[in-house]
C-alpha positions as CSV (number, residue, x, y, z in Angstrom):
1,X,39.5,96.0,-26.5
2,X,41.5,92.8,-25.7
3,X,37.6,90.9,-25.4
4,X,36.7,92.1,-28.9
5,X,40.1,90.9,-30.2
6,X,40.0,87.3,-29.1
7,X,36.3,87.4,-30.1
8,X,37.0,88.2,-33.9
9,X,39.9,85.8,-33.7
10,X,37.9,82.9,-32.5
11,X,35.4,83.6,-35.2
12,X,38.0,84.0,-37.4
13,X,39.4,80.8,-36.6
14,X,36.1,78.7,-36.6
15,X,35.3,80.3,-40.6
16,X,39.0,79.1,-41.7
17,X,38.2,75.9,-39.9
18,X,35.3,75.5,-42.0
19,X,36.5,77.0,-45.4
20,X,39.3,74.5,-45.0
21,X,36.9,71.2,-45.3
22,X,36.7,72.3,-49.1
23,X,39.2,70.4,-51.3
24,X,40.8,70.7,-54.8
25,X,38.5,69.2,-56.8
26,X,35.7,68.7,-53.9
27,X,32.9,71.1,-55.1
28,X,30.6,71.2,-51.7
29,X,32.1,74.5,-50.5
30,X,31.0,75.1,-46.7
31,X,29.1,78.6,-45.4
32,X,29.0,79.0,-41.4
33,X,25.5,78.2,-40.2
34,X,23.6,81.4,-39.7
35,X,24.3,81.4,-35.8
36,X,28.2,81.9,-36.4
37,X,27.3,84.4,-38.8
38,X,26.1,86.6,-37.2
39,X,29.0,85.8,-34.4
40,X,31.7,86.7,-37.4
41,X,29.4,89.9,-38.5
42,X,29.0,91.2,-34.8
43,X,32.7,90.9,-34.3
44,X,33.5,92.8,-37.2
45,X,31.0,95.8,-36.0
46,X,32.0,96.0,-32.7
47,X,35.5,96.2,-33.6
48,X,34.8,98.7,-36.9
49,X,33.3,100.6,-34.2
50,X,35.9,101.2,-32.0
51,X,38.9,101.5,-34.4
52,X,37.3,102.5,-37.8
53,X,34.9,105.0,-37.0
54,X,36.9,107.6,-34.9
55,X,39.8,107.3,-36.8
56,X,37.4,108.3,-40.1
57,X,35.5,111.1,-38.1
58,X,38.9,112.2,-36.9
59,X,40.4,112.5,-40.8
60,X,37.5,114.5,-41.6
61,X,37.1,116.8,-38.5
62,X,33.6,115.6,-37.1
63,X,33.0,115.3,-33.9
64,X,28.9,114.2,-34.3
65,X,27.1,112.0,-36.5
66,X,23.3,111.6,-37.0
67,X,21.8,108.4,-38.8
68,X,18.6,109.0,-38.9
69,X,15.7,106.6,-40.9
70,X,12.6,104.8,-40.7
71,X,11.4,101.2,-40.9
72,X,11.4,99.8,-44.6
73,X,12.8,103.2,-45.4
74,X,16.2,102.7,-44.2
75,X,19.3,104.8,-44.8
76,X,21.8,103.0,-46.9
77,X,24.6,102.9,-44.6
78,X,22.2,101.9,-41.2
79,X,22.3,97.8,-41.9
80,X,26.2,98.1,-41.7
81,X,26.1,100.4,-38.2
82,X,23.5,97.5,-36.4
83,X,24.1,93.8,-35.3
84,X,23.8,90.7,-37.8
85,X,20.1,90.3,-35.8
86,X,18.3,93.5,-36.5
87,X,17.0,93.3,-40.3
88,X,15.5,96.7,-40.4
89,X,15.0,99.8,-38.3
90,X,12.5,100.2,-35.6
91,X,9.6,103.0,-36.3
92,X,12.1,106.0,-36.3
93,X,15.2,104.8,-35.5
94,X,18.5,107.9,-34.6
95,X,21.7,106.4,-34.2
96,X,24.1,109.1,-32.8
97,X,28.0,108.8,-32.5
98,X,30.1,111.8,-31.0
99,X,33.9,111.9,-30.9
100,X,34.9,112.8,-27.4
101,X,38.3,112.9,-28.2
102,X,41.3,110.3,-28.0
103,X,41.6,110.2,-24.3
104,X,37.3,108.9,-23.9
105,X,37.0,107.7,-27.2
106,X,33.7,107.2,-29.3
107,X,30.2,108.1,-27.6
108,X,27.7,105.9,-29.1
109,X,23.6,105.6,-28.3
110,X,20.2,105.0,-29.9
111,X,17.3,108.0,-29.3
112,X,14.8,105.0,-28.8
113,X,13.1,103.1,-26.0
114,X,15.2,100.3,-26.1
115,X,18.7,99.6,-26.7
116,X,20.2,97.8,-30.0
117,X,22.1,94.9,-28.7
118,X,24.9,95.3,-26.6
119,X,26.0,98.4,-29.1
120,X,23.9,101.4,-28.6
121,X,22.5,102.3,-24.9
122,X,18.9,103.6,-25.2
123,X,18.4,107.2,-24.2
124,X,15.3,107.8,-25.1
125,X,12.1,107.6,-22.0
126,X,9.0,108.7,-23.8
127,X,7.2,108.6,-20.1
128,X,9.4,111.9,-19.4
129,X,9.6,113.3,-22.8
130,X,7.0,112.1,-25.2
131,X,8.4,113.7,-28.2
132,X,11.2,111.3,-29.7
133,X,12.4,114.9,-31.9
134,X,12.7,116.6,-28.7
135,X,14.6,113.8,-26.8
136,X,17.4,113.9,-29.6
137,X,18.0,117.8,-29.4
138,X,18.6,117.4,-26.1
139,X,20.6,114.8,-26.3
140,X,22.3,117.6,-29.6
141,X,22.7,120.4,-27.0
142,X,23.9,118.4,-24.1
143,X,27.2,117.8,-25.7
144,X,27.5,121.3,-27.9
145,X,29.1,119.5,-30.8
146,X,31.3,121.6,-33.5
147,X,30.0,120.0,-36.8
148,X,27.0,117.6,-36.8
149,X,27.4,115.4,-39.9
150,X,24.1,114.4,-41.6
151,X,23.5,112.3,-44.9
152,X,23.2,114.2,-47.6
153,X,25.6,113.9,-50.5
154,X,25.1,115.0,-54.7
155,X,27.4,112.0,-55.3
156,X,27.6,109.1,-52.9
157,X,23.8,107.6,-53.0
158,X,25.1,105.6,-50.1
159,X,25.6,109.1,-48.0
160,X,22.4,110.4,-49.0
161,X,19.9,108.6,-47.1
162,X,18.8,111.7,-45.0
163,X,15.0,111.7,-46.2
164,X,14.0,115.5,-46.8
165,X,11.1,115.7,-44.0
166,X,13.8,114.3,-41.4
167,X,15.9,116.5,-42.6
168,X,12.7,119.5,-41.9
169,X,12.3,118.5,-38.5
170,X,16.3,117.9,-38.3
171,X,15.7,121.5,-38.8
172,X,13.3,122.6,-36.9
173,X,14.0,120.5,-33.1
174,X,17.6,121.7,-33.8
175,X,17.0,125.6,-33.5
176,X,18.9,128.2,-35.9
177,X,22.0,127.3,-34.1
178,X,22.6,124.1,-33.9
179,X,21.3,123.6,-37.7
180,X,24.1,125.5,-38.9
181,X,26.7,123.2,-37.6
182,X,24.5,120.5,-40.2
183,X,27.2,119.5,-42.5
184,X,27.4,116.7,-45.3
185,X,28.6,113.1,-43.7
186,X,29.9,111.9,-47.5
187,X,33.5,111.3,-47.2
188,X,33.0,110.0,-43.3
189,X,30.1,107.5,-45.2
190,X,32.6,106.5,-47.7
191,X,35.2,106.0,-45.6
192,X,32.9,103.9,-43.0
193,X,31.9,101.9,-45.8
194,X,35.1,101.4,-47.6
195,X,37.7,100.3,-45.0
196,X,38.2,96.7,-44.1
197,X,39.8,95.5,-41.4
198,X,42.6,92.9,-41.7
199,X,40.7,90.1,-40.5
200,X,38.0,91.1,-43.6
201,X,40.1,90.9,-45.6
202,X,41.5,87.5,-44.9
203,X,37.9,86.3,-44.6
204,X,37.5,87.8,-47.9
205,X,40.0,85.5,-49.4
206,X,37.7,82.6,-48.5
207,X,34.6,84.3,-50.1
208,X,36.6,84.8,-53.1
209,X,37.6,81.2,-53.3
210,X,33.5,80.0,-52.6
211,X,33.3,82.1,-55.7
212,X,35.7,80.8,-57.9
213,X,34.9,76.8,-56.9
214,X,30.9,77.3,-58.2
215,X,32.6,79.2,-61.4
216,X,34.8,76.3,-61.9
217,X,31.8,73.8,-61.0
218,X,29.7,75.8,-63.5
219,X,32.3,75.9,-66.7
220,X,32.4,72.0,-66.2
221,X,30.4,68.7,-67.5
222,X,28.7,68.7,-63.9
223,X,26.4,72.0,-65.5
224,X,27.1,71.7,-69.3
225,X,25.8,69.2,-72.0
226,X,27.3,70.6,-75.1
227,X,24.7,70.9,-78.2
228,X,21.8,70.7,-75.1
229,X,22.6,73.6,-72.5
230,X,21.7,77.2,-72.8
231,X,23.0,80.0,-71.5
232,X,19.9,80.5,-69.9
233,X,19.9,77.0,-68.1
234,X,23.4,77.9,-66.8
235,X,23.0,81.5,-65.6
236,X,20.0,79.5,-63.2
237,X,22.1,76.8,-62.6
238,X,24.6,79.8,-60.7
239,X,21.9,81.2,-59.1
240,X,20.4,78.0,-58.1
241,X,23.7,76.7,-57.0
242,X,24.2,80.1,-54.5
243,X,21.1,79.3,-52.9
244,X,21.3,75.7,-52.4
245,X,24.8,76.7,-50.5
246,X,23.1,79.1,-48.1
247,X,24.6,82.2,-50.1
248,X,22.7,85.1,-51.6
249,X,23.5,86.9,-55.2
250,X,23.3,90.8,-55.3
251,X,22.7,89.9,-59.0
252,X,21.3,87.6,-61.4
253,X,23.9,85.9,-63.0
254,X,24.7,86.1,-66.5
255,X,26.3,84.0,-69.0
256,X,26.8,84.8,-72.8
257,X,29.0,83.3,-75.6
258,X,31.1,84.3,-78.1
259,X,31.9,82.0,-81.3
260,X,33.0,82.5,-84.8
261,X,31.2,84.4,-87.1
262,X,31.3,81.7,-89.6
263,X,29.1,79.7,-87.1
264,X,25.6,78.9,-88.7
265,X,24.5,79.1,-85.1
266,X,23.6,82.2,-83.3
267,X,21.1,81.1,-80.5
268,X,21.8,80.7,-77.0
269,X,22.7,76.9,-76.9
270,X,26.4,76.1,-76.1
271,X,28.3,74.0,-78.3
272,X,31.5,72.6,-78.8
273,X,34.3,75.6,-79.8
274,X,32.3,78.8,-77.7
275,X,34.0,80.9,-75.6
276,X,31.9,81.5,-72.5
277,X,31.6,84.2,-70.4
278,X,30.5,84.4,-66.7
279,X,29.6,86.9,-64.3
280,X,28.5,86.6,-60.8
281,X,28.6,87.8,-57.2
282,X,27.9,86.5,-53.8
283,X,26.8,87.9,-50.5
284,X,28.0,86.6,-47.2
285,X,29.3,88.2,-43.9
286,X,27.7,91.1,-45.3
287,X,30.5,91.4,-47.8
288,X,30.2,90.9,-51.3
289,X,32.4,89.1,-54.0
290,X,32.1,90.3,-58.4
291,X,33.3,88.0,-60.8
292,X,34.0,87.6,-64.2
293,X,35.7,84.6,-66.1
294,X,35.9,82.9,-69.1
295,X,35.7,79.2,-70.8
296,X,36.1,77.4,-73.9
297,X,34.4,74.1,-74.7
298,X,36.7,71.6,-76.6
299,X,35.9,70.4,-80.0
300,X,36.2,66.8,-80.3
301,X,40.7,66.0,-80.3
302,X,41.3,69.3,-78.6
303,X,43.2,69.2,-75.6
304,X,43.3,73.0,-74.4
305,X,41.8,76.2,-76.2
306,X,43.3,77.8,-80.0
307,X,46.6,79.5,-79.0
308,X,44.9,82.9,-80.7
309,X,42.3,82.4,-77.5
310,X,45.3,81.5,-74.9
311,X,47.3,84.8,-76.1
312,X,44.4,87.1,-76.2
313,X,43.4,85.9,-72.1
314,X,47.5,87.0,-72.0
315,X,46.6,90.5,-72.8
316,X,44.0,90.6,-70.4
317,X,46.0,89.8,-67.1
318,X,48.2,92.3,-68.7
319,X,46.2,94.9,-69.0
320,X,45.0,93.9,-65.1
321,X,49.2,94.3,-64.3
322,X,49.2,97.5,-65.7
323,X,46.0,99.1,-63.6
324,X,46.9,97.3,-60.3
325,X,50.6,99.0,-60.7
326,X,49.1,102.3,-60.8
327,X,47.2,101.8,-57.5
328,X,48.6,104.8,-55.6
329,X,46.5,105.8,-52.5
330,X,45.9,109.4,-52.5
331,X,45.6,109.2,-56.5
332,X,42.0,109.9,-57.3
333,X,39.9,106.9,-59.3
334,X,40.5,109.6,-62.4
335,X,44.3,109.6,-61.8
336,X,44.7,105.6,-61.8
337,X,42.1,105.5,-64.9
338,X,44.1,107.9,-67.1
339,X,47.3,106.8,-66.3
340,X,46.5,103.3,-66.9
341,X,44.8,103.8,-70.0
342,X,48.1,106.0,-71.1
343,X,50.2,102.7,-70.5
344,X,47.4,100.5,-72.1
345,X,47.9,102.4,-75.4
346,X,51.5,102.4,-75.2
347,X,51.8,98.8,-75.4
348,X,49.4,98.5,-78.1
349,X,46.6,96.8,-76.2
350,X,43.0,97.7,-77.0
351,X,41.0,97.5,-74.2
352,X,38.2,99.4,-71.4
353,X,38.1,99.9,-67.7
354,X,35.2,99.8,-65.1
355,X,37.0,99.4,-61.7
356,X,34.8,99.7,-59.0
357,X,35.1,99.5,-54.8
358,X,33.4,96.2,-53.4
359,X,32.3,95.7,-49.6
360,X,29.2,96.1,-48.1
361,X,28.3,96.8,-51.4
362,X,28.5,95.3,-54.6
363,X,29.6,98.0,-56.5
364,X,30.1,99.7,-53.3
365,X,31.4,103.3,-51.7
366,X,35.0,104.4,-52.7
367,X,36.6,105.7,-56.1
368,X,35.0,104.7,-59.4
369,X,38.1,104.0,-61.5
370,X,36.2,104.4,-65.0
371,X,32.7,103.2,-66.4
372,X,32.4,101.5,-69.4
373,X,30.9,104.5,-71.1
374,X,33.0,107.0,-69.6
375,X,36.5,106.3,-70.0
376,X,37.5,110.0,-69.9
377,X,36.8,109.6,-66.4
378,X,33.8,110.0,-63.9
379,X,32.8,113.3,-62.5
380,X,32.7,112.7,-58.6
381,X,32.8,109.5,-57.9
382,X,36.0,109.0,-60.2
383,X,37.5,112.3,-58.2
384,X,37.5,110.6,-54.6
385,X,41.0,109.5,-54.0
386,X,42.3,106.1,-52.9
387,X,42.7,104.4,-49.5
388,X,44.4,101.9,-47.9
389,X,42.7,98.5,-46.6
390,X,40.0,98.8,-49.6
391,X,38.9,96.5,-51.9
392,X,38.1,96.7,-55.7
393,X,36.8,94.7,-58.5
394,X,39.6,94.9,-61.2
395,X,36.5,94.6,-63.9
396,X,38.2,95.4,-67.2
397,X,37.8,93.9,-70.9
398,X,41.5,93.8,-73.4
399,X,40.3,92.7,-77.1
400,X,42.2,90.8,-79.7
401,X,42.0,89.6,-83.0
402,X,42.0,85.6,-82.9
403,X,43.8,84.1,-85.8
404,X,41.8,80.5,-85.8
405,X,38.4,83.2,-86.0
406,X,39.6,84.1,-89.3
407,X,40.9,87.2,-87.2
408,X,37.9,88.1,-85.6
409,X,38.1,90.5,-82.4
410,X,37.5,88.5,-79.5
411,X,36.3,90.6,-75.8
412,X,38.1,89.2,-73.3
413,X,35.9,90.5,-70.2
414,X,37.3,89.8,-66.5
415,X,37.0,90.4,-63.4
416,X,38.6,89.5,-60.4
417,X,38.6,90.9,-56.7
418,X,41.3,92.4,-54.6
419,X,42.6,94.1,-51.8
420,X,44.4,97.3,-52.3
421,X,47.0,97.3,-48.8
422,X,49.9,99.0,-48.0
423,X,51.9,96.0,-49.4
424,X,50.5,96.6,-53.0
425,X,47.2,95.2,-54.9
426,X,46.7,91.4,-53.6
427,X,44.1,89.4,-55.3
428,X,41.5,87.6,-53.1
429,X,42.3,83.9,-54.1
430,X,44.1,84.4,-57.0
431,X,43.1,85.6,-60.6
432,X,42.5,83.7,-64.2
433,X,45.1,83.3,-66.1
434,X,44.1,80.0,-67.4
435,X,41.1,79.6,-69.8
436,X,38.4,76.9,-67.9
437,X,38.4,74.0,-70.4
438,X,34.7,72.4,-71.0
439,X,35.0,68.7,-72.1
């Protein structure tokens, strides 16, 4: 325990170390080289492993899990159980953890020749028993668990990755017996996926902040040529800029503009008086950042944006107070939806929310807190209740008529990421509440 610890706070350490050589106003932000990386990642797992998995198997009353996939067919949740090095599984790979109680703690091992880092013990020796099936039944009996959790779920795709002939020969190797102790793994995937430890979460800060410096970068001169730009040049000019950094994107980046109606222009070219919108996400440390902002590019003797623009991004972060506040855990993603939206009316605000987990994931495993076409809530997903040490993109839109627009209604679209703690809803690196200004 006490290794792991000093581990994770010596990577910790180096990654603040090197997150701190970016600067206001210096826009080279620093990623760890890969081999730290995967020092950072492998850190994280063995220590998610040791406190995060038996206390989730525990909550739900499982004392064996199978993860069971096959190379280039992997489960969804395998790349998060397996160190920073191992980019797939091997042939038929079978993970198997089993709870032996507080006092001996979590039984971990692969069914495979050899073992996966210094993680998983191989227990597999096809010179004694050929048949890899056969060697994890065995390995099933010898310990006579209560419930063996599988991955099969009608509402998490992330808990589903059981393939159907695994599942048959599951089956079959098991016996009658055994198979009916098969139960679904889908809250004990969620929860897996969903927690962060407290060191994740500070690291996430920094991740958040990487973000918001190529945002700001972006909605500046450095990427924009009024009257010459597109849209289309800037959403590669994110992407571009991600990759030149050593970062990944779990999606294209977009950009899109609002203006005036009375504008003759309606292509994508940006130009002096547009309100821009932005969204992208990173990937790094196998965790992943969502964000949305906005920007307004100054006609010529403007100093900041039209006060109708200003007071409209006022109702926004107002509308974000009002659904962080109602951030309960044990409140389903319906609950904090409906109740929000109830307050939303009240003060006369107009707007829709699409909160979603983030993690391993982009839009990742936990409570969906509304969809932008379902605000009556979200069968399933909506109905799984919140946690502590989670994190969410607040993803919402507020709109508002704009009096300089001839009172046009203006879509204020943000979204900003956050850590839901026992000490309340804490944004990673802040939150907008000040349009970006284009010169």
């Amino acid at each position: 325990m006490k290794k792991i610890i000093n581990a994770g706070l010596v990577s910790l350490i180096l990654l603040i170390l090197i997150s701190g050589m970016v600067r206001a106003g210096d826009y080279r932000p620093q990623v760890l080289p890969l081999r730290e990386q995967a020092r950072v990642v492998n850190d994280w797992l063995a220590r998610r492993l040791e406190v995060i998995l038996p206390e989730i198997m525990r909550r739900e009353g499982l004392d064996m899990w199978l993860v069971i996939c096959q190379e280039y067919n992997e489960d969804p949740v395998f790349p998060t159980l397996v160190p920073f090095e191992d980019l797939s599984a091997r042939r038929l790979s079978m993970l198997v953890f089993f709870d032996q109680g507080r006092e001996k703690g979590l039984e971990k091992f692969s069914v495979s020749r050899y073992p996966i880092g210094q993680l998983y013990r191989a227990v597999w020796n096809p010179e004694k028993e050929p048949d890899q099936w056969q060697a994890l039944a065995a390995q099933v009996r010898a310990r006579n668990p209560k419930k063996i959790a599988v991955d099969e779920s009608m509402t998490f795709a992330f808990a589903d990755g059981l393939t159907a002939s695994n599942k048959q020969l599951l089956v079959k190797y098991l016996g009658p017996d055994y198979a009916r102790r098969l139960v679904s793994a889908e809250r004990l995937v969620v929860g897996w996926l969903e927690r962060r430890l407290p060191e994740e979460i500070e690291v996430y800060h920094y991740l958040a902040r990487l973000a918001h410096q190529i945002i700001r970068e972006g909605f500046s001169s450095a990427a924009i040529t009024p009257g010459v730009t597109t849209t289309d040049d800037l959403e590669w000019w994110f992407w571009q800029r991600i990759n030149d950094l050593g970062l990944k994107t779990w999606f294209s980046p977009t950009v899109d503009i609002q203006r005036p109606k009375s504008s003759p222009y309606q292509d994508k070219v940006i130009r002096r008086g547009d309100l821009l919108h932005c969204d992208i996400g990173l990937s790094y440390l196998r965790l992943n950042t969502d964000h949305q902002e906005l920007a307004y590019v100054l006609k010529p003797g403007e100093t900041e944006a039209p006060a109708g623009l200003r007071a409209a991004l006022a109702r926004a972060n107002r509308l974000q107070d009002i659904l962080v506040e109602e951030f309960k855990a044990g409140r389903s993603g319906n609950q904090v939806l409906a109740a929000a939206l109830s307050r939303m009316r009240t003060e006369g605000l107009k707007g829709s929310i699409y909160t979603h987990p983030l993690g391993f994931h982009g839009h990742a495993a936990g409570p969906t807190i509304g969809l932008w076409d379902k605000q009556d809530g979200v069968p399933g997903q909506g109905d799984y209740e919140l946690y502590y040490d989670t994190c969410y993109s607040i993803e919402l839109n507020c709109r508002s008529a704009v009096p300089e627009w001839d009172n046009q209604e203006v879509v204020m679209g943000l979204e900003q990421d956050a850590a839901f703690t026992r000490e309340g809803v804490i944004y990673l690196d802040g939150r907008q509440t000040v349009l970006h200004l284009i010169r």
